[in-house]
Structure formats: C-alpha cells, structure tokens
CHARMM internal coordinates of N, CA and C (Angstrom, degrees):
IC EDIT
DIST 1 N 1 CA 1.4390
DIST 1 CA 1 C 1.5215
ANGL 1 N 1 CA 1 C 109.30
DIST 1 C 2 N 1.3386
ANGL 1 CA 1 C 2 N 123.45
DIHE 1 N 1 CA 1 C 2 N 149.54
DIST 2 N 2 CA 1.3007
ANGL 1 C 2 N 2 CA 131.82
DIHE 1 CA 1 C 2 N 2 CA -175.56
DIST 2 CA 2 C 1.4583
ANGL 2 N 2 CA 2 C 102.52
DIHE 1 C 2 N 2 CA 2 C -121.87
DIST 2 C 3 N 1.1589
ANGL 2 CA 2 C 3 N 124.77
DIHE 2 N 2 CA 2 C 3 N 131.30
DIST 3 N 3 CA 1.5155
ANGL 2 C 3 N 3 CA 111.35
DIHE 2 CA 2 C 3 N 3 CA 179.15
DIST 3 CA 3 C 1.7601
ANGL 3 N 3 CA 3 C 93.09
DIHE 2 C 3 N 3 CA 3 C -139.40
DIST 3 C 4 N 1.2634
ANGL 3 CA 3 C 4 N 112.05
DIHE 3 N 3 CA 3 C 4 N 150.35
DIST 4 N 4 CA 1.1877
ANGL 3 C 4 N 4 CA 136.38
DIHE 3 CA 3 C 4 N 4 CA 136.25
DIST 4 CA 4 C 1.3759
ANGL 4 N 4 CA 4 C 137.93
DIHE 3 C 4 N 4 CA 4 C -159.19
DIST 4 C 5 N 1.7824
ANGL 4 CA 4 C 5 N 117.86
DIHE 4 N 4 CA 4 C 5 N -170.66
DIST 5 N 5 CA 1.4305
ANGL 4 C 5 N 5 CA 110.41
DIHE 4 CA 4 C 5 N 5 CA -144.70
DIST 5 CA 5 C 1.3775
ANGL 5 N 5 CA 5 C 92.77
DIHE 4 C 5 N 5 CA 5 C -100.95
DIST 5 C 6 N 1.5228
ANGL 5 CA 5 C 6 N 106.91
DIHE 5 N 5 CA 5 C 6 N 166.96
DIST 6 N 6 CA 1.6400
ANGL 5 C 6 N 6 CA 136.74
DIHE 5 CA 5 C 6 N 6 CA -169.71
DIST 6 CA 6 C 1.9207
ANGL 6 N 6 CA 6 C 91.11
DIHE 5 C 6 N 6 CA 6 C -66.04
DIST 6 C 7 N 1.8112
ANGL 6 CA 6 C 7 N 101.24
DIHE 6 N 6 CA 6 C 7 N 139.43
DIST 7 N 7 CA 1.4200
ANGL 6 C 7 N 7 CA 85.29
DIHE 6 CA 6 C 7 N 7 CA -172.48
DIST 7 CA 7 C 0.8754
ANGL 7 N 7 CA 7 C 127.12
DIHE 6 C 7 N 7 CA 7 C 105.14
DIST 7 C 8 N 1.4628
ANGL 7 CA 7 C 8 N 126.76
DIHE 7 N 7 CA 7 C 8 N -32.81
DIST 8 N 8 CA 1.4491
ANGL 7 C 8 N 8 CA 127.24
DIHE 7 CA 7 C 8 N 8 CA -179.51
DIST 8 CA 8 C 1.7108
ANGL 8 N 8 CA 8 C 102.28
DIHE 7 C 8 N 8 CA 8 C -125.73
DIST 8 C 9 N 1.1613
ANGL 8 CA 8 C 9 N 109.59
DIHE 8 N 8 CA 8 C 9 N 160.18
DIST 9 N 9 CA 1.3865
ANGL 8 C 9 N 9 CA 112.80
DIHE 8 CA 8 C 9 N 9 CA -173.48
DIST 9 CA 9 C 1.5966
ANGL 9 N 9 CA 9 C 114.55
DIHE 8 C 9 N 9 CA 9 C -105.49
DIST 9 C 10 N 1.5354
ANGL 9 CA 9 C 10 N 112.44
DIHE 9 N 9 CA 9 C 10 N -10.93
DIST 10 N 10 CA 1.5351
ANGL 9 C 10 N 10 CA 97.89
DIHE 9 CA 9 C 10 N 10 CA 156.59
DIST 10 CA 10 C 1.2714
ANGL 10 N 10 CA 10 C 100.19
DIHE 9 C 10 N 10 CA 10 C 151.41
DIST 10 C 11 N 1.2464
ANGL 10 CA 10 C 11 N 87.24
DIHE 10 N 10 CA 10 C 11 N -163.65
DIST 11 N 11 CA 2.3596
ANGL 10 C 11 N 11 CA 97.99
DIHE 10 CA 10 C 11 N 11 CA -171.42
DIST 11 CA 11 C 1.6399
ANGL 11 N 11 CA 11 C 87.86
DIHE 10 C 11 N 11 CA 11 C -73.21
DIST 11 C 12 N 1.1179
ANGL 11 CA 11 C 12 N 132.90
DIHE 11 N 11 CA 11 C 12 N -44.66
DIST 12 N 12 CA 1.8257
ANGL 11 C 12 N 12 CA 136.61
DIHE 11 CA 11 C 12 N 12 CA -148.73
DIST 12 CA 12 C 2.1441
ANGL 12 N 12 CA 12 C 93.28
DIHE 11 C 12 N 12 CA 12 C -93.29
DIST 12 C 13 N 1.1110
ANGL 12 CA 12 C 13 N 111.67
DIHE 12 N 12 CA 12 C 13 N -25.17
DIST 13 N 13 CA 1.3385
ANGL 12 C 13 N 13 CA 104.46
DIHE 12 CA 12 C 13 N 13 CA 177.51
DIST 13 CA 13 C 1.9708
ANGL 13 N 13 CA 13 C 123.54
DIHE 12 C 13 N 13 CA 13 C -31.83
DIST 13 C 14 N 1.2628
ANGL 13 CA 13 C 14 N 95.80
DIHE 13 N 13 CA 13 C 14 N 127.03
DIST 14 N 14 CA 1.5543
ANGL 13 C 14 N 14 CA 99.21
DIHE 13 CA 13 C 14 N 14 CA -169.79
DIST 14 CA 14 C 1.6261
ANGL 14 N 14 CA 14 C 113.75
DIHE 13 C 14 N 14 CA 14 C 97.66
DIST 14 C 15 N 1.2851
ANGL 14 CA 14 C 15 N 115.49
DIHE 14 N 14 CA 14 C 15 N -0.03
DIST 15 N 15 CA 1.4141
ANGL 14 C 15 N 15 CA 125.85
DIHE 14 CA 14 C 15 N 15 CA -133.96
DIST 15 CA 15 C 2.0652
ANGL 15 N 15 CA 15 C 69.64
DIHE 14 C 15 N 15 CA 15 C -123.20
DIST 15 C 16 N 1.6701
ANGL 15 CA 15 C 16 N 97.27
DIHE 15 N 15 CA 15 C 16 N 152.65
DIST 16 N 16 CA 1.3963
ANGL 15 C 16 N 16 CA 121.64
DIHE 15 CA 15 C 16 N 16 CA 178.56
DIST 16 CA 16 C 1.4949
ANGL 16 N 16 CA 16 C 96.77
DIHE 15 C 16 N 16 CA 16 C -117.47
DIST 16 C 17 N 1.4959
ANGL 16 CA 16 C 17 N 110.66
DIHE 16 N 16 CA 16 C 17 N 80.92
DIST 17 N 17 CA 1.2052
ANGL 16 C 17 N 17 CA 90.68
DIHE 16 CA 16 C 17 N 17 CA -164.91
DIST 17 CA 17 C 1.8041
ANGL 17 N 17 CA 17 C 126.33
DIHE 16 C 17 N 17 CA 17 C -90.37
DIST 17 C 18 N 1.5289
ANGL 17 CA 17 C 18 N 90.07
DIHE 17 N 17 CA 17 C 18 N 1.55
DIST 18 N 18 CA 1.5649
ANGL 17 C 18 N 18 CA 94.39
DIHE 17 CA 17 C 18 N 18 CA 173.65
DIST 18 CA 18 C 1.6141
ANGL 18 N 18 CA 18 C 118.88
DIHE 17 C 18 N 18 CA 18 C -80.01
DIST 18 C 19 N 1.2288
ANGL 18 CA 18 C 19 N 106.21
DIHE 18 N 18 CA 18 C 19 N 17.78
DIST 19 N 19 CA 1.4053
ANGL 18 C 19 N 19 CA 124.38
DIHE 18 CA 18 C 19 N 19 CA -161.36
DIST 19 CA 19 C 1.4874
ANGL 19 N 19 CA 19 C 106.00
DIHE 18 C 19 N 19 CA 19 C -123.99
DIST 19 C 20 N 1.3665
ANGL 19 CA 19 C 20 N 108.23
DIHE 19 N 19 CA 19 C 20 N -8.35
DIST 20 N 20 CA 1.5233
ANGL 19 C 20 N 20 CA 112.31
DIHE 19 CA 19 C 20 N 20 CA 175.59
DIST 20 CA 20 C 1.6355
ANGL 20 N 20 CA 20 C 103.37
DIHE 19 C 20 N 20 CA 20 C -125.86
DIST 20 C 21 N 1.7546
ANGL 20 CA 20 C 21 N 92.03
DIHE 20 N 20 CA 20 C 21 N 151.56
DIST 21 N 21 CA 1.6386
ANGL 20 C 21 N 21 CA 113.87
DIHE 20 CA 20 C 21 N 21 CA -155.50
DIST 21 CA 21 C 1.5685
ANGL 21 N 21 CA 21 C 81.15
DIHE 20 C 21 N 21 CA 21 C -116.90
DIST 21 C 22 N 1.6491
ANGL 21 CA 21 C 22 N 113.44
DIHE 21 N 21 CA 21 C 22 N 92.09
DIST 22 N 22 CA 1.6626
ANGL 21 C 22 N 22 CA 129.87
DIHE 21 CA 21 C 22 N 22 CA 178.87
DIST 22 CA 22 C 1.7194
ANGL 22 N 22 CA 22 C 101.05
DIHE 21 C 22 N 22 CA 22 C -73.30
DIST 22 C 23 N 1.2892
ANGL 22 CA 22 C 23 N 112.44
DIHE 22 N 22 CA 22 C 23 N 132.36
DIST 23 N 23 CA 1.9742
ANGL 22 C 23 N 23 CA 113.10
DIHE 22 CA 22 C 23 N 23 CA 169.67
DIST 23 CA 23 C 1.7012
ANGL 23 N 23 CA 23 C 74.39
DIHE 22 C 23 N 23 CA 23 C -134.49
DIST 23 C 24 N 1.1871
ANGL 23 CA 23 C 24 N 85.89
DIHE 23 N 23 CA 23 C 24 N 117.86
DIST 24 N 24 CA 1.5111
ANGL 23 C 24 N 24 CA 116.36
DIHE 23 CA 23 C 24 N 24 CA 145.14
DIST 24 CA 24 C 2.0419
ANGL 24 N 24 CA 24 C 132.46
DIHE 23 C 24 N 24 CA 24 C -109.72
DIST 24 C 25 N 0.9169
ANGL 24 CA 24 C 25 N 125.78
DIHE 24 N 24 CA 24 C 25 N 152.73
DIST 25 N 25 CA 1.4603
ANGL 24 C 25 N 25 CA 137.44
DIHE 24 CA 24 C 25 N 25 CA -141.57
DIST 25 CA 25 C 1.6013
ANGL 25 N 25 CA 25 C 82.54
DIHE 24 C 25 N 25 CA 25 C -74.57
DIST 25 C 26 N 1.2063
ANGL 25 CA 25 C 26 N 134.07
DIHE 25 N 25 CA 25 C 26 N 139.99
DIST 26 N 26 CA 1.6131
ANGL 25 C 26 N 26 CA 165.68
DIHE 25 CA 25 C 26 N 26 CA -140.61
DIST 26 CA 26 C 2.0684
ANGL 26 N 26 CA 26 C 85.06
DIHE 25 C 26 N 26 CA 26 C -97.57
DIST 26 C 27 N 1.3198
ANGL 26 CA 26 C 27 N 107.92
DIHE 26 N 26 CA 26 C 27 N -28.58
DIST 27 N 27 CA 1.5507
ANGL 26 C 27 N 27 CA 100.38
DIHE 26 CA 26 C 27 N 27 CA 165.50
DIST 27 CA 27 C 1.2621
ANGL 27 N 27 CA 27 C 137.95
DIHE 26 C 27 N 27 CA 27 C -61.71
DIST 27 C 28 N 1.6911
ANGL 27 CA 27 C 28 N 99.07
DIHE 27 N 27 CA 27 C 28 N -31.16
DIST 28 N 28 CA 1.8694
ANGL 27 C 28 N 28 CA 108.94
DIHE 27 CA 27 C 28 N 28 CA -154.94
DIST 28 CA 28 C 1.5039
ANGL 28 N 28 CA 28 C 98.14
DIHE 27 C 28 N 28 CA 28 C -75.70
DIST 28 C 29 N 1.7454
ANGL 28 CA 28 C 29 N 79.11
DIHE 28 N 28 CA 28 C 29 N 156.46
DIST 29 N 29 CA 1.2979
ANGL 28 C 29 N 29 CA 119.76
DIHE 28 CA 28 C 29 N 29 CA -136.01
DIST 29 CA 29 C 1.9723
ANGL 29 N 29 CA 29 C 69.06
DIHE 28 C 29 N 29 CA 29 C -111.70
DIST 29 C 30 N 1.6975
ANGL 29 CA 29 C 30 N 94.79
DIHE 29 N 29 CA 29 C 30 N 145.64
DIST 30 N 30 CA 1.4416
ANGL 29 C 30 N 30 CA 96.90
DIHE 29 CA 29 C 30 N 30 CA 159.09
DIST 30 CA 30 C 1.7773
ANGL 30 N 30 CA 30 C 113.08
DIHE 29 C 30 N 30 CA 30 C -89.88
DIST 30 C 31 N 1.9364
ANGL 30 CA 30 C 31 N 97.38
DIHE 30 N 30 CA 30 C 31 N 157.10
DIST 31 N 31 CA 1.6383
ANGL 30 C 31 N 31 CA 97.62
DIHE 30 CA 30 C 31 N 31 CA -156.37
DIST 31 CA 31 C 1.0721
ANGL 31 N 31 CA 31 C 111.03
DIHE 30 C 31 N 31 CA 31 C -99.15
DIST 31 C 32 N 1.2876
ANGL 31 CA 31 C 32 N 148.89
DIHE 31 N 31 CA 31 C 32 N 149.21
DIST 32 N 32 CA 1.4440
ANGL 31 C 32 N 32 CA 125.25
DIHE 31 CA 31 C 32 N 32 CA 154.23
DIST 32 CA 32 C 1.5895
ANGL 32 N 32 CA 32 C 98.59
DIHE 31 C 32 N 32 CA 32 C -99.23
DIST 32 C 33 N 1.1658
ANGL 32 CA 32 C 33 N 96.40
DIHE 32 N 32 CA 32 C 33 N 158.48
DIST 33 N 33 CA 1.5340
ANGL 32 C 33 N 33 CA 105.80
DIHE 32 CA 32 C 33 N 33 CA 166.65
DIST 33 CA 33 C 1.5378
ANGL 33 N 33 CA 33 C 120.94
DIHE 32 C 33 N 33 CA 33 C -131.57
DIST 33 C 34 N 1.4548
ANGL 33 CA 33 C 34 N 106.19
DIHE 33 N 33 CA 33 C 34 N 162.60
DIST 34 N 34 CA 1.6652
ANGL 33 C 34 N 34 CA 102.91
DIHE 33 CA 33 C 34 N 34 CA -154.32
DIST 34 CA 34 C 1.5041
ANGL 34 N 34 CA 34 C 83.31
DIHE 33 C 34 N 34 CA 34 C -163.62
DIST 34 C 35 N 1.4393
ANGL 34 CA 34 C 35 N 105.61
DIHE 34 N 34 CA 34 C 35 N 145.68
DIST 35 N 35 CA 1.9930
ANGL 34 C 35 N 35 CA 127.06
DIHE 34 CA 34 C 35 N 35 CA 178.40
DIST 35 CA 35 C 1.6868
ANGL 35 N 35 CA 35 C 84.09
DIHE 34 C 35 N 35 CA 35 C -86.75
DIST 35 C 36 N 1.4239
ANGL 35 CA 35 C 36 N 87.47
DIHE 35 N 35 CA 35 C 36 N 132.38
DIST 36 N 36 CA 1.3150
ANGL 35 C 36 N 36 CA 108.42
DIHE 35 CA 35 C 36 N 36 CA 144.42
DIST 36 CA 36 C 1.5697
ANGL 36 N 36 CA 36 C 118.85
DIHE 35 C 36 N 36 CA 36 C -110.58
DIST 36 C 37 N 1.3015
ANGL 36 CA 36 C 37 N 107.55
DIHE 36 N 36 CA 36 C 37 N -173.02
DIST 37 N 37 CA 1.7561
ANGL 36 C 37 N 37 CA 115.64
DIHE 36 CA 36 C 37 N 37 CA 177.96
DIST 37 CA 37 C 1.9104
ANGL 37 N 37 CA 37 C 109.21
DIHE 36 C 37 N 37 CA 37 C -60.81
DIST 37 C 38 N 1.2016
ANGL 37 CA 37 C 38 N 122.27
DIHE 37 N 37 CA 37 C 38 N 117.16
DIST 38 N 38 CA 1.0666
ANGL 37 C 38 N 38 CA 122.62
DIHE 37 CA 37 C 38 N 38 CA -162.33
DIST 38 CA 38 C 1.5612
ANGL 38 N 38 CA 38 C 123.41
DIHE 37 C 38 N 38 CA 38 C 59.91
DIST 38 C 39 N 1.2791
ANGL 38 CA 38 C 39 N 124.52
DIHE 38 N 38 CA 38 C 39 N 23.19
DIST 39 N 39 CA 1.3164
ANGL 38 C 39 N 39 CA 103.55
DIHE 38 CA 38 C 39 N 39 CA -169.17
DIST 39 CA 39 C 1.9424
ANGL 39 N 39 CA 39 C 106.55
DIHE 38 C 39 N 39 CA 39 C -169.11
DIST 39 C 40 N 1.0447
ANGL 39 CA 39 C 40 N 107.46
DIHE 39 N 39 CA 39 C 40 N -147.39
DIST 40 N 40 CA 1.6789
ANGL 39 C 40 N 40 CA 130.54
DIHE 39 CA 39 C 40 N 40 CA 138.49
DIST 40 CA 40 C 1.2040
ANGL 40 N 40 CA 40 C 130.57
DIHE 39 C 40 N 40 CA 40 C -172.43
DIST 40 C 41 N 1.4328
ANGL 40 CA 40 C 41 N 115.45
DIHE 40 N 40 CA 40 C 41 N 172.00
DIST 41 N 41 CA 1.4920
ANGL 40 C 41 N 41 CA 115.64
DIHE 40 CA 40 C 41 N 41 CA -162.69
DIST 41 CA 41 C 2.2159
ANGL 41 N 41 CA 41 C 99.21
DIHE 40 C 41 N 41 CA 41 C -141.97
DIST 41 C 42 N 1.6333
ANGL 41 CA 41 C 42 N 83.92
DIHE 41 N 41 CA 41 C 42 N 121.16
DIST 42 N 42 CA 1.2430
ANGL 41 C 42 N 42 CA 94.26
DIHE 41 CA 41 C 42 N 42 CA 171.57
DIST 42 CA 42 C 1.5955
ANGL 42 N 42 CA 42 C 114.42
DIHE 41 C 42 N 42 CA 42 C -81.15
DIST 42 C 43 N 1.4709
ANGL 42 CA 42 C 43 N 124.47
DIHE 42 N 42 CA 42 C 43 N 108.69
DIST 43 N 43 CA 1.5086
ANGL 42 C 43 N 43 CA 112.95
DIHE 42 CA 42 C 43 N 43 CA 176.15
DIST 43 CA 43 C 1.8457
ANGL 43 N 43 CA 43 C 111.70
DIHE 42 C 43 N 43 CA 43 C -102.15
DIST 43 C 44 N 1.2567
ANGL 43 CA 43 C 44 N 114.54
DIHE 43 N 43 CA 43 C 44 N 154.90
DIST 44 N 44 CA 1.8883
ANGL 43 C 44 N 44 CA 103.84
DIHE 43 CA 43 C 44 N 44 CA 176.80
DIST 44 CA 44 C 1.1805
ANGL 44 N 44 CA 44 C 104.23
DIHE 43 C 44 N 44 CA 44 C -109.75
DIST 44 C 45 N 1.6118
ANGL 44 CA 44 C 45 N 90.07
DIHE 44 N 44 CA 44 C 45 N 136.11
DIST 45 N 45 CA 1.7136
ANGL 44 C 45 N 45 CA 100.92
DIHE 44 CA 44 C 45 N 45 CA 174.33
DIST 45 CA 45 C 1.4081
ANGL 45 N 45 CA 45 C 125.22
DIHE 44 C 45 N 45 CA 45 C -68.50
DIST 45 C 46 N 1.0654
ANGL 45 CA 45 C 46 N 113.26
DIHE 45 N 45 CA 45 C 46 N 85.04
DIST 46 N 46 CA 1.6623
ANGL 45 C 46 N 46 CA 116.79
DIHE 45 CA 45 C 46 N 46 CA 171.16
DIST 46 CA 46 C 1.6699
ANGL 46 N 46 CA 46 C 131.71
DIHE 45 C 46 N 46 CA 46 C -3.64
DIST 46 C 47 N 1.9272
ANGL 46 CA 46 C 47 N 89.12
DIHE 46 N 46 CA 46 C 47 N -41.39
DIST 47 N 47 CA 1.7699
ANGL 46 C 47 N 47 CA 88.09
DIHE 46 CA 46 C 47 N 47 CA -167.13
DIST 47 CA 47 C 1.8828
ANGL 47 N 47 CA 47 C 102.64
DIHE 46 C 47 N 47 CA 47 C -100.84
DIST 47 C 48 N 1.3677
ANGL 47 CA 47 C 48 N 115.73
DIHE 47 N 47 CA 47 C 48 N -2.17
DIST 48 N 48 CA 1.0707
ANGL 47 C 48 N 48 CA 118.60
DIHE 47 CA 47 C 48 N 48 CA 173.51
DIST 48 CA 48 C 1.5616
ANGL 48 N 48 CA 48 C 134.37
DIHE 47 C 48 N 48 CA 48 C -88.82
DIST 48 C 49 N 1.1914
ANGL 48 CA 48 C 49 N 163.01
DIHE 48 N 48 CA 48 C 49 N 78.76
DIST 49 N 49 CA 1.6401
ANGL 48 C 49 N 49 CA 146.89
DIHE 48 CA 48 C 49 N 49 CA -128.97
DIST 49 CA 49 C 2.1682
ANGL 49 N 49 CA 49 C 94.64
DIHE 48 C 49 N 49 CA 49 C -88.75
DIST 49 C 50 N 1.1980
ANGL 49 CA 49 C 50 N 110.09
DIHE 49 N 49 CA 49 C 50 N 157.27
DIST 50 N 50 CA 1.1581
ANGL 49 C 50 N 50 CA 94.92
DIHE 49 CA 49 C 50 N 50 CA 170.94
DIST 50 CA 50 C 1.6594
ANGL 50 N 50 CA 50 C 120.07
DIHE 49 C 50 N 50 CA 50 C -113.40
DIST 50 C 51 N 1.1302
ANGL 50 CA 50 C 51 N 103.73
DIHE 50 N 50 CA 50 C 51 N 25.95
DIST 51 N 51 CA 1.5193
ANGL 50 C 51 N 51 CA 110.72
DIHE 50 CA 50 C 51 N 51 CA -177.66
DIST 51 CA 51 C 1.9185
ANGL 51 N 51 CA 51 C 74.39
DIHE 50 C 51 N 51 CA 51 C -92.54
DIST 51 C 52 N 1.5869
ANGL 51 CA 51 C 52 N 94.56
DIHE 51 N 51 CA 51 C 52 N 147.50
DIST 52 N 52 CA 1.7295
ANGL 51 C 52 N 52 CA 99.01
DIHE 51 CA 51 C 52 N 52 CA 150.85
DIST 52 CA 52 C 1.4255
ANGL 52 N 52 CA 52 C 90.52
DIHE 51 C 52 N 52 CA 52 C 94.97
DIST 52 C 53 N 1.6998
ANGL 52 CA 52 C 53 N 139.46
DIHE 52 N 52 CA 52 C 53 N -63.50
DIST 53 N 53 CA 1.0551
ANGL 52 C 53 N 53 CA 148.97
DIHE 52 CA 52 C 53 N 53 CA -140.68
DIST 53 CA 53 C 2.0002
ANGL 53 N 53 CA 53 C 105.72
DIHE 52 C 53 N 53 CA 53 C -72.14
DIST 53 C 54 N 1.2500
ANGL 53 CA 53 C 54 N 103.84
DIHE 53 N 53 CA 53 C 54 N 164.93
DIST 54 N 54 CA 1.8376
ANGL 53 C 54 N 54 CA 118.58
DIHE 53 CA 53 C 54 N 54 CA 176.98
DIST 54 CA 54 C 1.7086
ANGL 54 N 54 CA 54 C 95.00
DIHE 53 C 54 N 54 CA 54 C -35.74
DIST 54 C 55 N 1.5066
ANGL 54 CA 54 C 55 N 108.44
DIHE 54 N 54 CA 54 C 55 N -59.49
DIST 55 N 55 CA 1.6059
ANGL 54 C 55 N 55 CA 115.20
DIHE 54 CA 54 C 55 N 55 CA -153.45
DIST 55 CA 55 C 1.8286
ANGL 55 N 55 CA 55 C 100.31
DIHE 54 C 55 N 55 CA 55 C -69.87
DIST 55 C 56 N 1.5190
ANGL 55 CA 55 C 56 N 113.82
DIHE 55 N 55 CA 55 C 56 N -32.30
DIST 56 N 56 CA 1.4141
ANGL 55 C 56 N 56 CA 95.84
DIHE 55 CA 55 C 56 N 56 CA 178.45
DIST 56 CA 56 C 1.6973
ANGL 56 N 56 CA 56 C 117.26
DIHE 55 C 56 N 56 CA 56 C -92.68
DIST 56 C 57 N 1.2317
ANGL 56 CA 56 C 57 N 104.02
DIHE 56 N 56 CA 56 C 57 N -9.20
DIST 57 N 57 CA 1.3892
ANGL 56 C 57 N 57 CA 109.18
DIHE 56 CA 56 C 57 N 57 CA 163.89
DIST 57 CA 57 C 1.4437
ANGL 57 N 57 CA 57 C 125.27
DIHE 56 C 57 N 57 CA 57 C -36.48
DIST 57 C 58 N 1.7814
ANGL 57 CA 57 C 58 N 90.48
DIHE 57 N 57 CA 57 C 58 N -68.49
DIST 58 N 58 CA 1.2217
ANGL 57 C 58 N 58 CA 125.73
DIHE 57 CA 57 C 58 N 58 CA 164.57
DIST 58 CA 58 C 1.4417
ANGL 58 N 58 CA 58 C 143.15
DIHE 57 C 58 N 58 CA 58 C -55.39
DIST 58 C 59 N 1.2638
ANGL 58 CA 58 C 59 N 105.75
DIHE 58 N 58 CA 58 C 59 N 3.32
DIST 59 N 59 CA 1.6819
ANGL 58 C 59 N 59 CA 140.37
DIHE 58 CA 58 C 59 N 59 CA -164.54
DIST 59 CA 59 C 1.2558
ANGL 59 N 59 CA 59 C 107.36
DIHE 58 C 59 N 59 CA 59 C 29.93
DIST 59 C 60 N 1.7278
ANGL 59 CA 59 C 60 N 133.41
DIHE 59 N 59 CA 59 C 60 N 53.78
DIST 60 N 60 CA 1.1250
ANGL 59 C 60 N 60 CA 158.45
DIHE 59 CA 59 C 60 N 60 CA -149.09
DIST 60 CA 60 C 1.5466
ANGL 60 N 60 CA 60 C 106.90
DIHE 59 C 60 N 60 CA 60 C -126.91
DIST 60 C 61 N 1.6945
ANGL 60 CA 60 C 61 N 141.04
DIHE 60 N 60 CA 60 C 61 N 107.69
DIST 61 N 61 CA 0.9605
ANGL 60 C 61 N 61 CA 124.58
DIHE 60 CA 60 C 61 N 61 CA 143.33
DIST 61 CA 61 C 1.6291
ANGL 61 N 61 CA 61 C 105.68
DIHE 60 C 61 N 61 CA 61 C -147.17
DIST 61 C 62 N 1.2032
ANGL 61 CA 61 C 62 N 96.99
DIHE 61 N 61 CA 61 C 62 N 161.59
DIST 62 N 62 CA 1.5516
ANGL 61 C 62 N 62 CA 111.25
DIHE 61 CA 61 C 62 N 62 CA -162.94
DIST 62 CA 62 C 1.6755
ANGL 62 N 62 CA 62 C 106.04
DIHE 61 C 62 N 62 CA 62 C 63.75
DIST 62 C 63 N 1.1439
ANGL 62 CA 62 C 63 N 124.74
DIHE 62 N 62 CA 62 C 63 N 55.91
DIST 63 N 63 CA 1.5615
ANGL 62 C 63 N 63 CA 99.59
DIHE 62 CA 62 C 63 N 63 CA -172.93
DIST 63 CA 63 C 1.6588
ANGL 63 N 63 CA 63 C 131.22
DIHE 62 C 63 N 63 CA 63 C 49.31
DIST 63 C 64 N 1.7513
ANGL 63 CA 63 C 64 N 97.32
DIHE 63 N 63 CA 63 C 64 N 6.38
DIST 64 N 64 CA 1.7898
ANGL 63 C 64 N 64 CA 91.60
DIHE 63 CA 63 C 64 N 64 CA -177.84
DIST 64 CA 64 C 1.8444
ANGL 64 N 64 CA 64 C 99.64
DIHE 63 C 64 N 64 CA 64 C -102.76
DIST 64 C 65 N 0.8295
ANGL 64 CA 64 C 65 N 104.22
DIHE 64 N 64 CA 64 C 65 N 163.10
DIST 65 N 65 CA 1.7758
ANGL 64 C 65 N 65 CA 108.31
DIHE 64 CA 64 C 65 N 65 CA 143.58
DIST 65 CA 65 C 1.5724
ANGL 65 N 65 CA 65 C 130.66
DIHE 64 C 65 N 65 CA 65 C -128.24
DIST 65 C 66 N 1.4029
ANGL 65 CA 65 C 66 N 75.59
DIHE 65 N 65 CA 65 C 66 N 145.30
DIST 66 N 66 CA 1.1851
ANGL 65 C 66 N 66 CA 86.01
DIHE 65 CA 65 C 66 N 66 CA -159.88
DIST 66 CA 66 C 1.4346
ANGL 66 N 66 CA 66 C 127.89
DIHE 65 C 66 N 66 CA 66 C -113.19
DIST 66 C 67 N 1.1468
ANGL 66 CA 66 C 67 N 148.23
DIHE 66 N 66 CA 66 C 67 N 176.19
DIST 67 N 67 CA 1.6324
ANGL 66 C 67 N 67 CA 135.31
DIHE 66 CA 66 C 67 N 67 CA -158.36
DIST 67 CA 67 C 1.5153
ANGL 67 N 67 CA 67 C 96.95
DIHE 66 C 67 N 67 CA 67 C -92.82
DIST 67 C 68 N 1.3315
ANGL 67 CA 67 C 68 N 114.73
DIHE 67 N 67 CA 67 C 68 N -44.17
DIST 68 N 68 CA 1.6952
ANGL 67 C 68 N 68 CA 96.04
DIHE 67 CA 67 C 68 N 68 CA 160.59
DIST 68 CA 68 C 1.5874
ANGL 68 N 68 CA 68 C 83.24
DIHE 67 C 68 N 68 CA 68 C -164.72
DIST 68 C 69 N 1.7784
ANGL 68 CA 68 C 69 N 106.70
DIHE 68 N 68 CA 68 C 69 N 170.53
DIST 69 N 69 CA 1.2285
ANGL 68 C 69 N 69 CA 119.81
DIHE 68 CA 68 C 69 N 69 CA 169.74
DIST 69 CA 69 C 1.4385
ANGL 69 N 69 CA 69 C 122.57
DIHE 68 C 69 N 69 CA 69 C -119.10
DIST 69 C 70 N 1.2277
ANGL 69 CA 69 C 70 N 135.69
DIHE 69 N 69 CA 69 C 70 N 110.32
DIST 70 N 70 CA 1.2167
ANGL 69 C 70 N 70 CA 116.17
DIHE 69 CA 69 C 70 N 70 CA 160.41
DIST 70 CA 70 C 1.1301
ANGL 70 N 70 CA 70 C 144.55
DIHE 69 C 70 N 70 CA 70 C -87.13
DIST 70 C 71 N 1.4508
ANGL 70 CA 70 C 71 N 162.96
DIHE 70 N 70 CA 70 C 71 N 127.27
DIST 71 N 71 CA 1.0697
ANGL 70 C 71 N 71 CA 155.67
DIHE 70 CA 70 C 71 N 71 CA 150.87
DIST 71 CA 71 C 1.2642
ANGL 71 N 71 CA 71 C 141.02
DIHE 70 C 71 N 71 CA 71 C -68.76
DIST 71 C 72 N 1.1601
ANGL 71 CA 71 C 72 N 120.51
DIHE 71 N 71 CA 71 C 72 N 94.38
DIST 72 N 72 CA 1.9578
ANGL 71 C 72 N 72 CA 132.58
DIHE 71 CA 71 C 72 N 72 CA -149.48
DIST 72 CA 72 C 1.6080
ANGL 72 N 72 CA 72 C 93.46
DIHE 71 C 72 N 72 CA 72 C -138.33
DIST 72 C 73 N 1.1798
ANGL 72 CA 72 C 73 N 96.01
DIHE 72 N 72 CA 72 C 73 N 172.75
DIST 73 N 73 CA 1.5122
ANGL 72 C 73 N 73 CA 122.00
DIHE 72 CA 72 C 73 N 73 CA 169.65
DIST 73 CA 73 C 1.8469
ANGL 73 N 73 CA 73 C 138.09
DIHE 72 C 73 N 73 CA 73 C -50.88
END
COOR INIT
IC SEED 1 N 1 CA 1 C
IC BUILD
C-alpha cells in the first residue's frame, strides 16, 4: 500500500517524472487508488500483474508518467 496525505501530490512530487526511466520488480501488481480521510491510499490488485496491462502500456503508474517503465527482477 502507498499512502499519502490530502494536499500533496505524492511519493514522485517535485519529481520530472517523464524524465525518469521507472523499473519496478517483475511482480507489481497494478494499483488502484482511492481517498481516504485526509489523504489516499494506493492498494494493488492481486488478480491483475502490471507488466503487459493499459497503465504499463501507457508508461503510467501512480497517476505519473513516465519516460518508460520497466518491469524486471
């Protein structure tokens, strides 16, 4: 789970993120995300993988984009 507070725009905030080449672990899970009370919380869908999927197509995660994503080990 990824959580942060209402107000801020995220873990990558400040971040150029179309300018960064994201590798994430050959596991991740695509996220949904949802507001909580003060905040929100990114959770991953278990039955979905996110290599392959719309969001990595799209070089899309967390709501950022990104210059490309990989998914490796």
């Amino acid at each position: 789970k990824v959580y942060g507070k209402a107000g801020e725009k995220g873990i990558f905030e400040g971040c150029r993120t179309k300018d960064i080449d994201l590798i994430l672990s050959k596991d991740q899970k695509v996220m949904n995300g949802g507001k909580t009370e003060g905040g929100y919380c990114w959770t991953a869908d278990i039955t979905k993988d996110y290599s392959g999927s719309d969001e990595h197509n799209g070089r899309v995660f967390l709501n950022y984009d990104f210059q490309s994503i990989t998914c490796d080990y």
